[in-house]
C-alpha positions as a printed Julia matrix, in Angstrom:
302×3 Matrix{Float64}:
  59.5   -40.64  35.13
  57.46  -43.31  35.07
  55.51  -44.51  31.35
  52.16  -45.54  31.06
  51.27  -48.49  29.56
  50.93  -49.03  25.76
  47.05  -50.56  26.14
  46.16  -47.33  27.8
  47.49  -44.78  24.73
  46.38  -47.18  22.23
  42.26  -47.39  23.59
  42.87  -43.38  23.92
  43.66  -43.4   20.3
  40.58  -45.65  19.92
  38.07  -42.84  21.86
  39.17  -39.28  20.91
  36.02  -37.84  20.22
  34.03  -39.39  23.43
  36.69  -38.05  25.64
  36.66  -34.71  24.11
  32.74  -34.56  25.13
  33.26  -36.1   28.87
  36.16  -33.4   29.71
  33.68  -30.43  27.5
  31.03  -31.7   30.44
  32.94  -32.78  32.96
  32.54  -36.11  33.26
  31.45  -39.42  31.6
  27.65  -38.87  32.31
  27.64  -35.4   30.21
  28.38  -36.69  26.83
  25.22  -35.81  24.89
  25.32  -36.64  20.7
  24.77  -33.62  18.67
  21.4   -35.12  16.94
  20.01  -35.38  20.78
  16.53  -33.77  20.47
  15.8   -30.67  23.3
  12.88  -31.75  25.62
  11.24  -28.69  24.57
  11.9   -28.6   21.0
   8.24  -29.91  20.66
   6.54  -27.06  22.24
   8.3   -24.64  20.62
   7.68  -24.0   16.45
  10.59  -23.65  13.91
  11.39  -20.1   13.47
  12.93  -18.83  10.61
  16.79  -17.59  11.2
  16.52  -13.79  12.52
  16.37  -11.09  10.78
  17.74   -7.71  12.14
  15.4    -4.94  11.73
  15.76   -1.2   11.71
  13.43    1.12  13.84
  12.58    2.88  10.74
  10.46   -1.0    9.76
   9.36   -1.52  13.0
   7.83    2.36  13.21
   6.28    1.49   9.35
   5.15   -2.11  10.46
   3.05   -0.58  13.89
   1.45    1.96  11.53
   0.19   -0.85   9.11
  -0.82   -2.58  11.63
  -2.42    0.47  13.39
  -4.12    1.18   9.84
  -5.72   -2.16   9.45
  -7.13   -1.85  12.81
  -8.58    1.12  12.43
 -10.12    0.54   8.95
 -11.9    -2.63  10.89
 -13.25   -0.79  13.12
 -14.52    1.77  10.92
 -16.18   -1.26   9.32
 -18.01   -3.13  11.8
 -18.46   -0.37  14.06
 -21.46    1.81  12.46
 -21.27    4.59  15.19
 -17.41    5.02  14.54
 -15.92    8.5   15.34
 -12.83    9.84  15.76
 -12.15   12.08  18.72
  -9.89   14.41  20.24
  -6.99   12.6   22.64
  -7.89   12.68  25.96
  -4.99   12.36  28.5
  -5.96   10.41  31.83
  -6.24   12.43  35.04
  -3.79   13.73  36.62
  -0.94   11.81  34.32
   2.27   12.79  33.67
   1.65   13.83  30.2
  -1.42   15.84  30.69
   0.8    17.59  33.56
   2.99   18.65  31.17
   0.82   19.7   28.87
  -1.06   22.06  31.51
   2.12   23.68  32.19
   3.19   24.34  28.82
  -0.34   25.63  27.96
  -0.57   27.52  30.54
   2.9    29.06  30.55
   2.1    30.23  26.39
  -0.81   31.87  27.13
   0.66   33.75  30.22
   3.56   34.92  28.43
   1.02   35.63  25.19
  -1.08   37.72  27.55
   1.92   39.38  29.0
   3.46   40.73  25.69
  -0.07   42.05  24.59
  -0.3    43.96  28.3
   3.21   45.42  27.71
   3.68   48.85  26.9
   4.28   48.99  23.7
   2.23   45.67  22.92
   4.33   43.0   21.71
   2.85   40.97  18.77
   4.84   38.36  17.38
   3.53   34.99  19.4
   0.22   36.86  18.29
   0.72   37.01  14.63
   1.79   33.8   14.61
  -0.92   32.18  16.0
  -3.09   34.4   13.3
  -0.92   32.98  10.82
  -2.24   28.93  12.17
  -5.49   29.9   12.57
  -5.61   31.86   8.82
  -4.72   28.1    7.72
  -7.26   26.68   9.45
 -10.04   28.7    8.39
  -8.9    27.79   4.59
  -8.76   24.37   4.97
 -12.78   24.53   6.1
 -13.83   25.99   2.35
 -15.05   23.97  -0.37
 -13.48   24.48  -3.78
 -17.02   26.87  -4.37
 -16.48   29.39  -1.19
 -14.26   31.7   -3.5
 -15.85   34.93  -1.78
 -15.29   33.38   1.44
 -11.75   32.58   0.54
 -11.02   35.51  -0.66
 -12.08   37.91   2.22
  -9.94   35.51   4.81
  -6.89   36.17   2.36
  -7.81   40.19   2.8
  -8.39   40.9    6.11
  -5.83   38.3    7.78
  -3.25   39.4    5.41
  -0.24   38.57   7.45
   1.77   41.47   5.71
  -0.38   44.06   6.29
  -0.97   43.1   10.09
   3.06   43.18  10.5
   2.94   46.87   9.04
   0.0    47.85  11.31
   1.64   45.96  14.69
   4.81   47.87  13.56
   3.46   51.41  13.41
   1.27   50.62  16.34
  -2.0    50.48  14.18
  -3.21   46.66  14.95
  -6.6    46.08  16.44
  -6.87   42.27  17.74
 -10.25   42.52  18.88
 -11.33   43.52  15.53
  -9.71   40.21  13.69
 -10.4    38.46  16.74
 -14.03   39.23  16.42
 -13.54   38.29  12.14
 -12.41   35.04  13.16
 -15.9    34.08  15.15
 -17.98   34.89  12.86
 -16.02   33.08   9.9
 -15.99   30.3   12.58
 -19.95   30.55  12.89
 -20.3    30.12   9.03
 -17.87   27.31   8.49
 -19.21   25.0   11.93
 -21.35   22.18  11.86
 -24.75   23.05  13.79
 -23.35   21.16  17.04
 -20.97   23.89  17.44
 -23.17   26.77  17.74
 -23.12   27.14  21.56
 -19.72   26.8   21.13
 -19.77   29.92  18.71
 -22.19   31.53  21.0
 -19.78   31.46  23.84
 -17.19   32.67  21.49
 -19.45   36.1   21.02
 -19.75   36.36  24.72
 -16.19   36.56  25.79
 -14.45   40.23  25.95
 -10.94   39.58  27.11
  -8.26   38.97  24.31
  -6.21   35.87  25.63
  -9.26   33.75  26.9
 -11.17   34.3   23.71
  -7.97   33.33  21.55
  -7.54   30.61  23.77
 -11.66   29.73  23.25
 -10.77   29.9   20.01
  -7.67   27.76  19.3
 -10.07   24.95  21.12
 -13.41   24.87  19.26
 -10.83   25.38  16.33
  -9.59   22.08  16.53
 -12.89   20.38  17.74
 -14.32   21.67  14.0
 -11.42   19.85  12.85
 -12.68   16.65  14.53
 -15.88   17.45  13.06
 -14.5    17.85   9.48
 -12.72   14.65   9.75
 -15.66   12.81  11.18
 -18.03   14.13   8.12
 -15.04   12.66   5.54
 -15.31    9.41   7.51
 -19.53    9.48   6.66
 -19.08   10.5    2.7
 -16.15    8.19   2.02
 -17.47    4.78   3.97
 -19.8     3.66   1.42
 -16.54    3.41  -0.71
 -14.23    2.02   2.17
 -16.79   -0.97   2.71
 -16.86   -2.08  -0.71
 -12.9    -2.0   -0.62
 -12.01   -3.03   2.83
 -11.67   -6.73   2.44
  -9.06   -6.2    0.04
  -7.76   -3.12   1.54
  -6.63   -5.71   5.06
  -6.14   -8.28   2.96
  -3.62   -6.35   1.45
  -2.42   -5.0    4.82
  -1.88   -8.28   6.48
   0.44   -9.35   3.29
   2.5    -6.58   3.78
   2.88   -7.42   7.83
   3.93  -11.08   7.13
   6.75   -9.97   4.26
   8.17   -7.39   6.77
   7.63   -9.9   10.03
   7.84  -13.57   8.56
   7.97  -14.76  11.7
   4.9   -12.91  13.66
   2.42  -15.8   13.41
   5.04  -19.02  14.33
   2.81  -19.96  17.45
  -0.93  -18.9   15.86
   0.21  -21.5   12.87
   1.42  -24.33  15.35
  -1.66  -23.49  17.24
  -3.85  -24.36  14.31
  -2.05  -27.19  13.06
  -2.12  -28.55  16.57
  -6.14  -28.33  16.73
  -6.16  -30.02  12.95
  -3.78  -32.86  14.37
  -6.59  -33.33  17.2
  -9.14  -33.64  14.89
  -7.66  -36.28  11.97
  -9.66  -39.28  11.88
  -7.31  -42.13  12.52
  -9.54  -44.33  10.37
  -8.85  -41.69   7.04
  -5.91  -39.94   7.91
  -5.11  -38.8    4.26
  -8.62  -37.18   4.51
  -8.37  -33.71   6.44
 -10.73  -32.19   8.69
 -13.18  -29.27   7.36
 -11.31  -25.83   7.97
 -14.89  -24.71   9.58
 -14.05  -27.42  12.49
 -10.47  -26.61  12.77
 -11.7   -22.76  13.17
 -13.75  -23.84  15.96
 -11.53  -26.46  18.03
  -8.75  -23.87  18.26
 -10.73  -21.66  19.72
 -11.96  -24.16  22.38
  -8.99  -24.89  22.87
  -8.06  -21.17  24.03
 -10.63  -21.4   26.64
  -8.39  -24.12  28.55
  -5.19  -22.73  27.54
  -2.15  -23.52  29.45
  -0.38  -20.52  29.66
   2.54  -22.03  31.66
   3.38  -24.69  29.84
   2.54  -23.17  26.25
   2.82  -19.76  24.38
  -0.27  -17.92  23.32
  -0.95  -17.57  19.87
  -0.33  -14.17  18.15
């Protein structure tokens, strides 16, 4: 076979690490040194190695989040309520939620129509609605408290459904007017209707509903006595929130800082760069800046 000649082993010898990189990129053109900077690297911020995170801190770190949120809004918004979810039209979900309903209360209606009555779904849902009633009173409405312990006495009403004894419209009829003494005064056409409906199933089914609107109203009247407190503490109360978000996400806020120090950059003073410019001016250049933001060539800030 014929031997290649000695000068061309030798300047082999000479280049093993640039060959190496042209037959890696197949050819002479693709050898690229490792300290080569990416034409990108500039528009993109540092990030910290990744972390792996389990769903368990991601479901803790959106309810934080969720919880600072809503404690701002509670804050600057003075007409701030809480209301019941409302599904959009004709969604999936409040499809769904129809037919469930709907299929409960058929089948509740049907065992109560049978012959014997059956009354389990019904004790049960006297069983919620006991709790609800006693999570209205006050620590004073021992009377009150004491009379919804007697007459929905979940014991008793299993004895009486079992020898055939129970009466629904009578605790039925118990229920609205506890309701009416518990409700805030928006509720009492609510109540009225209540007094107005004779069928079982629709008025437990009127009742289950302005049930859980007093709830809303309960909730809304703890919001009104406890916000004098919450403003005095909310500062430190997000403060504290937003601490907690960066030490679970370190990384969340990579592009809002290189957005900032991007806006201070514009702003040095080339005559005193050692002097920075007021954090008041930074504020307000970034935000200029988002007016004319790129959003093709550059990521928007968290």
């Amino acid at each position: 076979m014929p031997k290649e000649p000695a000068g061309k082993d030798e300047e082999r010898k000479d280049r093993p690490d640039e060959e190496e990189e042209t037959g890696r990129g197949g050819g002479r053109g693709a050898v690229v040194g490792m300290n080569t900077p990416s034409p990108r690297r500039g528009n993109t911020p540092q990030a910290s190695p990744p972390r792996f995170v389990s769903v368990e801190e991601l479901m803790e770190t959106a309810k934080g989040v969720s919880n600072m949120a809503l404690a701002h809004e509670m804050m600057v918004n003075q007409e701030f309520q809480m209301k019941p979810l409302e599904l959009p039209e004709g969604s999936f979900e409040q499809r769904v939620k129809e037919i469930m309903h709907k299929a409960f209360w058929d089948y509740l209606e049907t065992q109560l129509n049978a012959d014997p009555p059956t009354y389990s779904n019904a004790i049960t849902m006297l069983s919620e609605i006991k709790e609800s009633l006693l999570s209205f009173l006050m620590p004073g409405h021992d009377r009150l408290r004491s009379r919804i312990e007697g007459v929905l006495d979940l014991p008793l009403i299993q004895q009486e459904a079992e020898n055939k004894a129970l009466d629904m419209g009578r605790l039925a009829q118990f229920i609205v007017e506890t309701m009416g003494s518990l409700c805030a005064p928006c509720r009492d056409g609510d109540i009225g209707k209540l007094r107005e409906t004779t069928e079982l199933v629709p008025l437990l089914k009127a009742i289950v509903s302005t049930l859980d609107l007093m709830k809303m109203d309960m909730v809304n009247f703890a919001l009104t006595t406890i916000k004098p407190h919450l403003m005095q503490q909310s500062a430190e109360y997000e403060r504290h929130k937003f601490q907690e978000f960066l030490e679970k996400q370190p990384n969340a806020l990579d592009y809002a800082e290189k957005w900032l120090r991007d806006s201070a950059e514009a702003l040095q003073d080339s005559s005193t760069p050692s002097l920075p410019p007021p954090p008041h001016s930074v504020h307000n250049h970034a935000y200029l800046r988002l007016l004319k933001w790129d959003h093709v060539s550059e990521t928007f800030p968290e």
